[in-house]
Backbone bond lengths (Angstrom), bond angles and torsions (degrees), N, CA, C in turn:
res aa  C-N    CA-C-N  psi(-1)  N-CA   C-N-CA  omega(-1)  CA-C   N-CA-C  phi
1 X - - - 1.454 - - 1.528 108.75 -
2 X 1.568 122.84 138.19 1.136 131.04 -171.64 1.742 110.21 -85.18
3 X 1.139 106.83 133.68 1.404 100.86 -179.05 1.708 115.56 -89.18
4 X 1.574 98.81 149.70 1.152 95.48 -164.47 1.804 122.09 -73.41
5 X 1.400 117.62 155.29 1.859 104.27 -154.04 1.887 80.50 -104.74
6 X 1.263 127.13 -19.17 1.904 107.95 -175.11 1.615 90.71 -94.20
7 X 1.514 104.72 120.60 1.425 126.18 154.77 1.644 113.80 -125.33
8 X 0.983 89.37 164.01 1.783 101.54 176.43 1.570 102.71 -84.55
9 X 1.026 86.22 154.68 1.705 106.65 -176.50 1.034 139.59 -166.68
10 X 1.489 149.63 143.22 1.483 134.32 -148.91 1.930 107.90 -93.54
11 X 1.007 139.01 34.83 1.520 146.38 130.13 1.441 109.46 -35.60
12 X 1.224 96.85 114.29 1.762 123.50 170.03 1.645 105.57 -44.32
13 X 1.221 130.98 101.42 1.033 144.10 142.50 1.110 109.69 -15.61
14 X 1.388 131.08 -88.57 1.375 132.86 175.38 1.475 131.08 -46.66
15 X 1.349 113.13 -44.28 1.552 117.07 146.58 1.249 134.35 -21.27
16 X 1.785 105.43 -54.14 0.779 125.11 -172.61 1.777 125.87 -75.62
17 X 1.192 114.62 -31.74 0.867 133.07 -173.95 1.786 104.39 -81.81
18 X 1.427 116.42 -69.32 1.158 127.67 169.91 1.955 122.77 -27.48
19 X 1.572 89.95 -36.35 1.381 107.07 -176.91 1.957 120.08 -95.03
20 X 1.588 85.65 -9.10 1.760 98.57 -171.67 1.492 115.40 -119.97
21 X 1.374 113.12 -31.14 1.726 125.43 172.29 1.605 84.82 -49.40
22 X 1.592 105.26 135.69 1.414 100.35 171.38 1.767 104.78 -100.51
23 X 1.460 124.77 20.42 1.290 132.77 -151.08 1.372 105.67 -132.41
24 X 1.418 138.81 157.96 1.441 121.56 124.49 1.311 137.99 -43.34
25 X 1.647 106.31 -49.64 1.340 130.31 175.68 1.678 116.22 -57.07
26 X 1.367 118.95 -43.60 1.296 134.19 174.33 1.629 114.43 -49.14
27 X 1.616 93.52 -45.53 1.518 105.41 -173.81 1.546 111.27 -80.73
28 X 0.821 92.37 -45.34 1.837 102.28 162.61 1.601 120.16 -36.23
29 X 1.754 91.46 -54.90 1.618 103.07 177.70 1.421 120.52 -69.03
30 X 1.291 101.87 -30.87 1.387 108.89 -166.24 1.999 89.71 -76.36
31 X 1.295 131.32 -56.21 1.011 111.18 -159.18 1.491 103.79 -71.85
32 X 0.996 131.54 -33.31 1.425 122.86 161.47 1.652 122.74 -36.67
33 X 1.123 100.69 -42.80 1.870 110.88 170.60 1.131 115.29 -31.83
34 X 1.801 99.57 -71.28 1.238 129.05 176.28 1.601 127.02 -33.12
35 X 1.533 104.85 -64.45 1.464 106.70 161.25 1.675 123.31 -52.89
36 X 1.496 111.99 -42.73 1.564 97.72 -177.17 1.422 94.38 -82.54
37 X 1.459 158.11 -65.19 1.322 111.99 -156.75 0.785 113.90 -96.49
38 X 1.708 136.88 24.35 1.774 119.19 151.41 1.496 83.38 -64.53
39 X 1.360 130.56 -58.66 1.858 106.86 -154.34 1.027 124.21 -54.54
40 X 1.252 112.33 -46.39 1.635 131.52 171.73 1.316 115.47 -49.32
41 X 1.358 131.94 -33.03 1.348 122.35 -150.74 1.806 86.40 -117.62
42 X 1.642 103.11 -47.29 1.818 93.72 -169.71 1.155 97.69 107.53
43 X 1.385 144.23 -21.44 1.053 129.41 155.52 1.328 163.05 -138.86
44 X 1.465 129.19 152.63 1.678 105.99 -137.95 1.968 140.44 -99.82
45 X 0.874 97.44 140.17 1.637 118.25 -140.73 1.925 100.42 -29.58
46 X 1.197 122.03 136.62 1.730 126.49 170.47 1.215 106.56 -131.09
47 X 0.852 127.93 139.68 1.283 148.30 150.30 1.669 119.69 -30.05
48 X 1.384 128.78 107.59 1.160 126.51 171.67 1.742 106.40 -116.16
49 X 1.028 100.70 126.73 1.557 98.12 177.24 1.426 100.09 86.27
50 X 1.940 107.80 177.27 1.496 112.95 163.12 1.456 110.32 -91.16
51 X 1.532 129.63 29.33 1.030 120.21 157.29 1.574 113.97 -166.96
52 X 1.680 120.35 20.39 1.398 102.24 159.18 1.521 126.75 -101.11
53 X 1.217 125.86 -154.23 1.286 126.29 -178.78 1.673 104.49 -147.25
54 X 1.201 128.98 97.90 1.602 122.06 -178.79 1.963 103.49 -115.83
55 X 1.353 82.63 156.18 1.589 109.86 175.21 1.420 105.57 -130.43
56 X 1.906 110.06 127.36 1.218 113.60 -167.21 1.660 117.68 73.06
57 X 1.426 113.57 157.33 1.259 106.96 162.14 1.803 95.97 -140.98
58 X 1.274 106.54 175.38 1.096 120.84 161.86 1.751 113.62 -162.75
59 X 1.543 115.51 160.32 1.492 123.25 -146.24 1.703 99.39 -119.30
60 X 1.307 119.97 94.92 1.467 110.57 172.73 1.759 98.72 -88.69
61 X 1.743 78.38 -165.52 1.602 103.50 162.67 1.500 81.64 -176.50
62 X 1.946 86.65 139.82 1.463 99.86 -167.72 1.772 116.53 -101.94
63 X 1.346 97.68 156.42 1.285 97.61 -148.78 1.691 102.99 -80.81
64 X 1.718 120.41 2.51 1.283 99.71 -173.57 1.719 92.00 -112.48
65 X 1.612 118.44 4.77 1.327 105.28 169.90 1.284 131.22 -157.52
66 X 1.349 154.87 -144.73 1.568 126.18 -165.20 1.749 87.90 -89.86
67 X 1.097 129.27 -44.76 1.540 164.35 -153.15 2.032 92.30 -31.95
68 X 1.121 113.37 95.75 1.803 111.92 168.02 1.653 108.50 -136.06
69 X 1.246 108.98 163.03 1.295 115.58 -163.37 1.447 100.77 168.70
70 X 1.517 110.38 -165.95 1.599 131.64 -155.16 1.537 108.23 -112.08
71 X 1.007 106.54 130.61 1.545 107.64 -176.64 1.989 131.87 -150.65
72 X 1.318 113.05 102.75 1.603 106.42 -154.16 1.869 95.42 -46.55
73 X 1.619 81.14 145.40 1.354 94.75 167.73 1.732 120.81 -68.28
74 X 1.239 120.11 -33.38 1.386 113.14 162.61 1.685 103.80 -137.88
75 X 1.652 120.93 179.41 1.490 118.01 -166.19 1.216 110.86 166.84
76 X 1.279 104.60 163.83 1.856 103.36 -159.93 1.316 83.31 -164.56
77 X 1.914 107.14 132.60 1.605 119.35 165.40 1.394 112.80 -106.56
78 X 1.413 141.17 145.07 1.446 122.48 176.65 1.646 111.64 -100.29
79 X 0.866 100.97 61.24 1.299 121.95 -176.54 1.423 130.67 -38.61
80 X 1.239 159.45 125.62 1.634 151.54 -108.41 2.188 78.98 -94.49
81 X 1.515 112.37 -58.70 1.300 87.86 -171.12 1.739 123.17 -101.41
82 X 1.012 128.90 23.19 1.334 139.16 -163.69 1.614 94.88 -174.96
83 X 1.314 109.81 164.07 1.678 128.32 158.58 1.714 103.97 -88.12
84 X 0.963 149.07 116.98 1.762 136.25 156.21 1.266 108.68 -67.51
85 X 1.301 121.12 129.51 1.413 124.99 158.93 1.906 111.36 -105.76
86 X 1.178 99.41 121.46 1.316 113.93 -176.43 1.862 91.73 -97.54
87 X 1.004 134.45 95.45 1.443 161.18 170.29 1.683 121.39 -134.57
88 X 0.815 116.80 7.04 2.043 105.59 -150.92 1.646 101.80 -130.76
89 X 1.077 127.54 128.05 1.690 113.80 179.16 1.587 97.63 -91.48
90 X 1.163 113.46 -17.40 1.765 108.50 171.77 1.555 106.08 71.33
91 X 1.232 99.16 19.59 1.687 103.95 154.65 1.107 119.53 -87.69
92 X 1.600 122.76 131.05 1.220 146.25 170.88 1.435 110.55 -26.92
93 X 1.676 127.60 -49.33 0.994 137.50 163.10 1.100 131.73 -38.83
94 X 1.903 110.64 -34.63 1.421 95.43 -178.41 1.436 99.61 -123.77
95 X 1.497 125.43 48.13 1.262 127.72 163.95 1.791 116.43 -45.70
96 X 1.371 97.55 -47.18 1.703 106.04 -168.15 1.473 104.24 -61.67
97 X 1.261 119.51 -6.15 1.567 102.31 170.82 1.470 137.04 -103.79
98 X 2.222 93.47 27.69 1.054 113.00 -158.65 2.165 77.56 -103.55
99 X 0.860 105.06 -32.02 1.454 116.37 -165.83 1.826 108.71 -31.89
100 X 1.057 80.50 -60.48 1.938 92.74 -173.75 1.872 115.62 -73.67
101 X 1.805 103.61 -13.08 1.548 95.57 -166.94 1.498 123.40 -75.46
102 X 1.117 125.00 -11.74 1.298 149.38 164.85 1.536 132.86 94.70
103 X 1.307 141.24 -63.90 1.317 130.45 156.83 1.201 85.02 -149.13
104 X 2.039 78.24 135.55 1.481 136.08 -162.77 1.295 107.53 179.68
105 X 1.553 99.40 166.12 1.462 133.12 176.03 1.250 104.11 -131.56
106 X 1.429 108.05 162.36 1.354 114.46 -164.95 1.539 88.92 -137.64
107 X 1.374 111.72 138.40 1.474 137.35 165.28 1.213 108.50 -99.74
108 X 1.574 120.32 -179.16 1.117 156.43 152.63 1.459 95.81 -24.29
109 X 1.573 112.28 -82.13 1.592 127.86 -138.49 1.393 79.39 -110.24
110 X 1.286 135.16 -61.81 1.734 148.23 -116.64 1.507 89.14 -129.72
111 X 1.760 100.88 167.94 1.082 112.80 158.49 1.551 106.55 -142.56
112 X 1.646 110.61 137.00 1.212 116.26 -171.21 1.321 117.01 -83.24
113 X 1.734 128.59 151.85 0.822 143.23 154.82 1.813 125.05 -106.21
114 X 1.301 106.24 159.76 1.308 102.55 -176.57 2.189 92.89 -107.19
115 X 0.865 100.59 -47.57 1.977 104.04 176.62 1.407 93.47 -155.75
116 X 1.568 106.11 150.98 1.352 116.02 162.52 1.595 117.09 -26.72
117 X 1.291 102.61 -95.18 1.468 115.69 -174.81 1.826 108.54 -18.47
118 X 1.119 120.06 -27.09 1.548 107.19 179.29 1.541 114.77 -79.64
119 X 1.180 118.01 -6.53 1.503 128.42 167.75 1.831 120.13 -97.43
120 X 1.224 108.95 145.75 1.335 110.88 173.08 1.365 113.33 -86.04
121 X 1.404 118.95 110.36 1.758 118.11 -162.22 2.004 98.80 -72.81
122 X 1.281 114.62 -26.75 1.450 111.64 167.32 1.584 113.42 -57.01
123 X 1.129 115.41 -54.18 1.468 127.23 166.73 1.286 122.22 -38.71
124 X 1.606 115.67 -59.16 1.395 127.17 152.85 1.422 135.02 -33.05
125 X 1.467 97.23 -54.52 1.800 118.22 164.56 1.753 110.34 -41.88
126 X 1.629 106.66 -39.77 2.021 101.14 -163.26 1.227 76.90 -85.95
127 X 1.384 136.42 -65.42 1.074 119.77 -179.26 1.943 128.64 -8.49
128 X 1.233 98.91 -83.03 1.597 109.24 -172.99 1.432 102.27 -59.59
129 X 1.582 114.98 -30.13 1.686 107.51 172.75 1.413 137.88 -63.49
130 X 2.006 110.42 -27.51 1.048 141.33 -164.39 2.214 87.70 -92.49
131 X 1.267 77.99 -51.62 2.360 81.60 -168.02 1.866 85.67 -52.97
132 X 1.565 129.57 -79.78 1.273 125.66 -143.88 1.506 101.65 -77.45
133 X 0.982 132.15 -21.55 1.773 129.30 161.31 1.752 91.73 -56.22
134 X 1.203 134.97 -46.48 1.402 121.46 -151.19 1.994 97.92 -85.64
135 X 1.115 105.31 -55.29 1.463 120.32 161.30 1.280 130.94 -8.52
136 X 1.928 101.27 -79.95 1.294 131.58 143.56 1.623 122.93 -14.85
137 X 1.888 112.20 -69.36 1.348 132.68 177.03 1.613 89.26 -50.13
138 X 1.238 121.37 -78.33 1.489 119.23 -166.82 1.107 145.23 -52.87
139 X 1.474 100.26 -13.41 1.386 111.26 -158.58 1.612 102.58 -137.33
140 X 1.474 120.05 -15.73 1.280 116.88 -149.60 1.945 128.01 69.15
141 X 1.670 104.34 144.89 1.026 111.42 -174.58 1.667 129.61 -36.12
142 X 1.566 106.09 135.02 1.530 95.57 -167.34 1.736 119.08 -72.58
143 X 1.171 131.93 -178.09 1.040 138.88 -157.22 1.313 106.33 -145.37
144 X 1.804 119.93 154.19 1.162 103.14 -179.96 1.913 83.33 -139.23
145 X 1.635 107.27 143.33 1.496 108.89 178.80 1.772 98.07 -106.48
């Protein structure tokens, strides 16, 4: 089994961002991120990977293969063409709380943004409430290292 390459790690958040937003606007967004889901979530932003940003973690193992490990409970990359927001469990179930968030794309894992302001950050909020309530249920309470 391959081990997994996104871990958390002590890389300056802010560094990071400052040095990787390829935008003003990006950087802007990104530190804005920062403030709503450290508040929201309670906890404060680390570095996963060489380019995400997570709050919280929590520890699956997945159900279609041996493959478990550590994973922020919510997260956002500012990515050269979109921001990713890692928020969404991408269950069918909780499609309807895609309704109100405003323009976006939806990935695989993530859902893209073009800048904050094109999203409804209330919208965002059920969002991250609906993903780490579901998380939580599955996985047990998150953790912070």
């Amino acid at each position: 089994m391959s081990e997994i390459k996104t871990k958390q790690h002590d890389q300056d958040v802010f560094e990071f961002i400052n040095t990787f937003a390829n935008t003003e606007q990006k950087r802007q967004d990104s530190l804005e991120l920062v403030k709503l889901m450290q508040a929201f979530t309670g906890h404060p932003p680390k570095m996963w990977g060489p380019t995400m940003i997570g709050f919280g973690m929590y520890h699956y193992k997945s159900d279609r293969s041996k493959q478990e490990g550590d994973w922020p409970l919510v997260g956002f990359s500012p990515r050269k063409a979109a921001i990713s927001l890692y928020v969404y469990t991408g269950s069918p179930e909780h499609e309807y709380l895609l309704k109100d968030l405003g323009k976006y794309k939806v990935g695989k894992a993530c859902i893209y943004i073009k800048k904050l302001s094109d999203i409804d950050q209330e919208a965002l909020k059920r969002l991250m409430r609906v993903s780490i309530d579901f998380l939580e249920e599955k996985y047990g309470r998150a953790s912070e290292k």
